[in-house]
N, C-alpha and C positions, 0 to 999 in steps of 0.2 A: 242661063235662062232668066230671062225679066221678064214681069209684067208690068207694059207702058203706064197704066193708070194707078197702081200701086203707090199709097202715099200720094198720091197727088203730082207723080212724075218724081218722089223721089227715088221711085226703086230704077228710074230709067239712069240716074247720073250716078247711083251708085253702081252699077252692074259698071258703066264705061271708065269708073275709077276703078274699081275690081279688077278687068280686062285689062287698062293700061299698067296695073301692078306686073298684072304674070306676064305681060309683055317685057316687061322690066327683066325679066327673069328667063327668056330664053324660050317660052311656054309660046306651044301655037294656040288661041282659044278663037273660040266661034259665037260670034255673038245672037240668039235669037228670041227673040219676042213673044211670049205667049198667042196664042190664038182663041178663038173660040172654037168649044165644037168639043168631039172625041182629041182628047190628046196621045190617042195612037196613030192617029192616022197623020200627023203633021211633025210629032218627035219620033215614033218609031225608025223615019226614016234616017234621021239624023244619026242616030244610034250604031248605026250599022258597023262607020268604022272603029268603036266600043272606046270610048273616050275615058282617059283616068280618072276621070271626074266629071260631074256635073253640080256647079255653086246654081243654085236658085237665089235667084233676088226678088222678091215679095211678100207675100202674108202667107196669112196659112193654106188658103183657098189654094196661092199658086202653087206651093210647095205640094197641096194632097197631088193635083194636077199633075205634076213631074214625077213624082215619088210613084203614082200609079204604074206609071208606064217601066218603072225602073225595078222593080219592084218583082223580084224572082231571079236576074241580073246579079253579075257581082258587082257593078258600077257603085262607085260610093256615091252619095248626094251630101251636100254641104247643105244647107239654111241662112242664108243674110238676109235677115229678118227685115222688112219695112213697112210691114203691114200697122193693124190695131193692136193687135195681142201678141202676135209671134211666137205660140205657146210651141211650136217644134223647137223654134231656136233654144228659148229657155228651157225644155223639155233636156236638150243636147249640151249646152252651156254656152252653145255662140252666137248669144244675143249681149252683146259686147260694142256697141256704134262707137267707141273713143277707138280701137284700135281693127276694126272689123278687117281694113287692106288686108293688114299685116296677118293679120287672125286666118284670113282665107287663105294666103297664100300660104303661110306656112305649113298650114293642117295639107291643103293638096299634094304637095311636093313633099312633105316629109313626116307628116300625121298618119298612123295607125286609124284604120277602120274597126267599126264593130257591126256585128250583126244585130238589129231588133226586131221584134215583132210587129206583123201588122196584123189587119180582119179585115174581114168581109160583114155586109150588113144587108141583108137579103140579096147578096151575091157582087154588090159593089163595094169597091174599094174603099179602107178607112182607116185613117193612123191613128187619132186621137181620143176623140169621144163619139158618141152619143145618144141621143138622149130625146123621151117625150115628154111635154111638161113647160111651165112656164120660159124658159130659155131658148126650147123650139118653135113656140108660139110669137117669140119676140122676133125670131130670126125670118122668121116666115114671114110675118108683118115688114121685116126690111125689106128683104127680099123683093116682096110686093110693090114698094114705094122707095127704092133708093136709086143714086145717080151714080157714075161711073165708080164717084171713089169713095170711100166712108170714113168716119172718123169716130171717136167714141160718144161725139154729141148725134151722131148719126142714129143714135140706140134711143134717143131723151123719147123722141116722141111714140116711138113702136111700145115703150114701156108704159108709159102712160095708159096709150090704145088699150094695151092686152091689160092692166090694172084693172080697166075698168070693163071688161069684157069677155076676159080668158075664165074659164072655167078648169077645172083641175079636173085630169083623166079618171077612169076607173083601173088600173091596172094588174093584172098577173103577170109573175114572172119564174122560168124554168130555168135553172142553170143543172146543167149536165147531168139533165136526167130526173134530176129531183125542185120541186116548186115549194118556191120559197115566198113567194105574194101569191094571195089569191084574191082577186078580188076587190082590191081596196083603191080608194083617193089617191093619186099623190104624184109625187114626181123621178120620172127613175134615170137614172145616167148610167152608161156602160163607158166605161173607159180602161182605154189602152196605156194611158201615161196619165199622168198626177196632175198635171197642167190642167189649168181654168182660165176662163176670160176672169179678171178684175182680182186673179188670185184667191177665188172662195174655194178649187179644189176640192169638191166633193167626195173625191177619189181619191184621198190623198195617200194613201199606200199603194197606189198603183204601181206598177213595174212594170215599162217597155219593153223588158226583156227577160219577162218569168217565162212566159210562153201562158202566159193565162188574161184573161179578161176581168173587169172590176165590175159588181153592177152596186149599186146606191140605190135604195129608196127612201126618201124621204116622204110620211103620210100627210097630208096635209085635209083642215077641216074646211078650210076657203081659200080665196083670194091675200087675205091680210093673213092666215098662218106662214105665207112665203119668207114675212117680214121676223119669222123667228130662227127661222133656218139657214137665212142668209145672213143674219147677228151669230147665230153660233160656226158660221163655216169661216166667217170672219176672224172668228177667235180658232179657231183650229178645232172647239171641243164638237161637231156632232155627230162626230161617228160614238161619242161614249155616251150620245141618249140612246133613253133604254128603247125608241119605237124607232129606230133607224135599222134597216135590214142592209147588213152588205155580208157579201158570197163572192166569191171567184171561182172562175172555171175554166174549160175553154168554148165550149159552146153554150151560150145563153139566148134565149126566146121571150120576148115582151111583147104580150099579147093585150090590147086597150078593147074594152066594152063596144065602144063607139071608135070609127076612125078618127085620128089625131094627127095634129103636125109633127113631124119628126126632125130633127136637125145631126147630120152627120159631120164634126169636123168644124160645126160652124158655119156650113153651109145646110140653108133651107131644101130637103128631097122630098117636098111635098108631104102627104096626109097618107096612114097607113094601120089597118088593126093591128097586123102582126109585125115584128121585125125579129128575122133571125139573124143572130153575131156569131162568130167565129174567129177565133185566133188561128192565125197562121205563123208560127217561130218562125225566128231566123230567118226573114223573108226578104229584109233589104240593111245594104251595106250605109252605115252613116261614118261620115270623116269628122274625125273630136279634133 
């Protein structure tokens, strides 16, 4: 599975160097291209005759996209990361472009799988994070204003926009059962894995395969206190300030005053009061 605009075409020349690897090797593979749309209705079919594997070649966006549909399945999915961040690949450890051929093919044909965690985020699909708050407001600003394919200068000016414009939520937060925000500023992340865009990692204890969800608040008093919390996620230290609230659970509910932008995975799902999160264990097979 590739997506053609991925990297700017290059996830198209690696997917056909990938393909002519396992060719190499005796392997029937099938090569198919992302679509737009539901991606049940255009891979489910594909699926049918339940292939050993499925390598995704793109960003993170493609990988949620395949990984949905796969996603209950014992089918293993691989990652060849060519997107911005490629935070599954690193998430899994095969974000590796000197040897990636070699890396896929071997993991296919003779790599052990594992089972991890995924969620639901008011009932769609979610592997990584997410989150309301200045990150989601950036994302949605792309979203709004971007072209086929992106890059990390593609982020310069949506950050700008939201600097000078973005307002910080009001938020409450329930995790299983019991409320741990009530009320307050700030900016909150639920995350499934440890992975962050630019390496700030909010979440950075997280575990793809506790069977439980991360959530992060960070309070904030404006615009310019973001500039203190992204200096200390830098350094590794902000989960040991004292006004940082993290909890794990498995069902978490972020409820905002006013509606807000939400970003799940890095992809922009529009403006929302509430979002409910849910871990689901042991929901899809990944190939290390």
């Amino acid at each position: 599975m590739y997506n053609p605009v991925s990297g700017r075409g290059n996830a198209c020349s690696m997917a056909y160097a990938i393909a002519e690897q396992f060719v190499k090797t005796t392997c029937d593979v099938e090569m198919i291209a992302t679509q737009l749309g539901d991606p049940r209705k255009w891979l489910k079919p594909k699926l049918r005759c339940t292939p050993d594997a499925v390598i995704v070649v793109g960003g993170d966006g493609t990988l949620r996209q395949v990984a949905s549909v796969l996603v209950g399945t014992t089918i293993p999915i691989y990652h060849a990361g060519s997107g911005t961040e490629n935070l599954f690949a690193k998430s899994m450890d095969t974000n590796n472009p000197e040897n990636i051929l070699e890396s896929v093919v071997e993991s296919a044909i003779h790599g052990a799988s594992i089972e991890i965690d995924t969620a639901t985020a008011n009932g769609e699909f979610m592997l990584l994070m997410a989150s309301v708050g200045f990150d989601a407001a950036i994302v949605t600003d792309l979203a709004n204003n971007r072209g086929n394919s992106i890059t990390h200068f593609s982020y310069i000016m949506p950050c700008l926009r939201q600097l000078l414009k973005w307002g910080p939520p009001e938020v409450s937060i329930v995790v299983d059962g019991k409320k741990c925000v009530s009320n307050k500023i700030g900016w909150a992340v639920v995350a499934n894995s440890k992975q962050y865009a630019r390496g700030l990692n909010p979440a950075r204890d997280a575990n793809i395969s506790d069977g439980k969800l991360d959530v992060v608040f960070l309070p904030l008093k404006g615009r310019l206190s973001l500039l203190k919390w992204i200096r200390l996620m830098l350094r590794g230290t902000h989960l040991h300030h004292p006004d940082v609230v993290y909890a794990t659970g498995c069902e978490i509910e972020v409820r905002t005053t006013d509606a807000a932008p939400w970003q799940v995975d890095g992809d922009s799902i529009g403006d929302a009061i509430e979002m409910k999160l849910a871990c689901v264990p042991n929901s899809l097979y990944v190939l290390q």
